[in-house]
C-alpha positions in Angstrom: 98.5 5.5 8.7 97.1 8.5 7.1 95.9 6.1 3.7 94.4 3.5 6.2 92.1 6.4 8.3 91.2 7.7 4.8 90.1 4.6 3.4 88.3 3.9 6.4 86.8 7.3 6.1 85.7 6.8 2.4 84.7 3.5 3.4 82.4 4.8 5.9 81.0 7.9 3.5 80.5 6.2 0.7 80.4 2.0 1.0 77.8 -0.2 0.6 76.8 0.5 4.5 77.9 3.9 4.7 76.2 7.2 5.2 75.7 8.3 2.1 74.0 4.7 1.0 71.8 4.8 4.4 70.5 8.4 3.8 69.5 7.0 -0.1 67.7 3.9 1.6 66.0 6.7 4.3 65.1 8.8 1.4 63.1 6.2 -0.3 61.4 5.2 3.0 60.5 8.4 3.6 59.2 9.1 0.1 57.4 5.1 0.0 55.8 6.7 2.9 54.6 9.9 1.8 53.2 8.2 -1.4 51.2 5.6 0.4 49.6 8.3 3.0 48.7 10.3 0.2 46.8 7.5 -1.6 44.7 6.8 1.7 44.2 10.2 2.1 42.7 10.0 -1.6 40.5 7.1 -0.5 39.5 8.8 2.3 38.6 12.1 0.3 36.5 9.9 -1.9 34.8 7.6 0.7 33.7 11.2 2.0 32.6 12.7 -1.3 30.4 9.1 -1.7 29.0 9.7 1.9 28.1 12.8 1.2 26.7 12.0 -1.8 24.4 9.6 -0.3 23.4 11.7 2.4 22.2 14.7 -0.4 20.2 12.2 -1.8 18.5 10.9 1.0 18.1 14.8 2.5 16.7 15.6 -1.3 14.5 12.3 -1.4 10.8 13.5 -0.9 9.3 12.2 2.4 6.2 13.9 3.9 4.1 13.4 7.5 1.1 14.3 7.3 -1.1 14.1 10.8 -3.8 11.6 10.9 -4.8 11.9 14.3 -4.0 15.1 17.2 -6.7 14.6 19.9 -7.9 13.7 22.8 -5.7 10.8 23.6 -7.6 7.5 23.7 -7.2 4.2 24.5 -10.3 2.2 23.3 -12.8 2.5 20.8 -12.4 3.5 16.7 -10.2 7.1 15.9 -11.2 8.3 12.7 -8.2 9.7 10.1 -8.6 13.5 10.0 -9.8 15.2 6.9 -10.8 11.9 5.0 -7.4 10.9 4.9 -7.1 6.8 3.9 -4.1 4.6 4.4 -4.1 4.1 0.3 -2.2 8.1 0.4 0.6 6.8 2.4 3.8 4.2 2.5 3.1 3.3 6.2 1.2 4.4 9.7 3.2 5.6 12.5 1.3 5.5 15.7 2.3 7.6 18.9 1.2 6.2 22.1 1.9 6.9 25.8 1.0 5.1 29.3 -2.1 6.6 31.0 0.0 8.0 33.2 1.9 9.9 30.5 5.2 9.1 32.1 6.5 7.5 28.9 6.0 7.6 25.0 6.7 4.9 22.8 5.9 4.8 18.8 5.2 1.9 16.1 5.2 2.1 12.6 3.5 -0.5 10.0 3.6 -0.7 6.4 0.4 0.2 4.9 1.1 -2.4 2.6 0.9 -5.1 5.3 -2.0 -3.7 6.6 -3.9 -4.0 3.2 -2.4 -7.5 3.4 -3.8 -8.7 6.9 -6.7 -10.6 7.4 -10.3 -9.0 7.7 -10.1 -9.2 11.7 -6.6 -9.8 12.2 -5.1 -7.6 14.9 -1.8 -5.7 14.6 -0.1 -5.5 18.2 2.3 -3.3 19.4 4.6 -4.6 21.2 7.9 -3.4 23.6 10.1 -6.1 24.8 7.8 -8.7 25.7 4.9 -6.6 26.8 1.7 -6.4 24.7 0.4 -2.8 24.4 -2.2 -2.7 21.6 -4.2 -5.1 19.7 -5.2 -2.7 16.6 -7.4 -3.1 13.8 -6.8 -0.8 10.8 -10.0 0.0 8.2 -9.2 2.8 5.5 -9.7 5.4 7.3 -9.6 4.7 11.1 -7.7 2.2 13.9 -10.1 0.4 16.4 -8.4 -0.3 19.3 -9.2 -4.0 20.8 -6.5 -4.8 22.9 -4.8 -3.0 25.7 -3.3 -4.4 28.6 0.4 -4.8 30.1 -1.0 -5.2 33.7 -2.3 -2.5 35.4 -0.9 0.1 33.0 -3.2 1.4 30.2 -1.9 2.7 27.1 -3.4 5.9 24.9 -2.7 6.5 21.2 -1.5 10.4 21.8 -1.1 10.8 17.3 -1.1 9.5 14.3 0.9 10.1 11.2 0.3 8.8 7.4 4.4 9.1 5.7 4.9 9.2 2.4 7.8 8.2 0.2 
């Protein structure tokens, strides 16, 4: 009796489905595991250093505002650039605008390369959603303003900014 309860002991220690055998197979799991969290963590570490790779070079990349335009707001007529600034000095033209009202402020920015590219008296229009604010033509150095209408609201170009890349 004594031979059979240690055989079955043995058995149940060492055999192919004992303890010993399931702590080995939980051992290998566990180190399986470790290995493959350690090599996402690894990715992780370097999708990071990329990101922040990019992100210096993008903060280090030279970009510059310079203000075109800072007065009374207006919404007809021609603004001239301020100190003989022309669009050939810049990338693009951001333009600030604002209902009459001054309850809201909305910005659009064109390239100055599609403004060189635009007919003589082709208008540019700013637009939000499906309202029309401005109909704009752009010289060298100044924007006329020829359309403005969304209703009853009126819309006044509040600044203007030449940005350089």
């Amino acid at each position: 009796m004594l031979l059979i309860l240690a055989g079955v002991v043995l058995n149940t220690v060492l055999g192919n489905d004992g303890i010993i055998a399931k702590a080995e197979l939980a051992r290998e799991k566990t180190n399986n595991a470790q290995r493959e969290e350690q090599e996402k963590l690894s990715n992780l570490e370097n999708e990071l250093a990329n990101y922040s790779s990019r992100t210096n070079n993008i903060e280090s990349a030279t970009y510059a505002e310079t203000l075109l335009y800072d007065g009374t707001p207006i919404d007809s007529g021609t603004l001239t650039y301020l100190n003989n600034h022309t669009i050939d000095e810049f990338n693009e033209i951001r333009v600030i605008y604002e209902t009459s009202d001054q309850s809201t402020f909305f910005e659009g920015t064109i390239s100055t390369a599609a403004i060189k590219s635009m007919e003589k008296n082709q208008l540019f229009e700013f637009r939000h959603d499906t309202l029309e604010f401005f109909g704009l033509k752009f010289t060298s150095n100044s924007i006329e303003i020829i359309l403005n209408r969304c209703g009853n609201v009126k819309f006044e170009i509040v600044q203007v900014y030449g940005i350089k890349y």
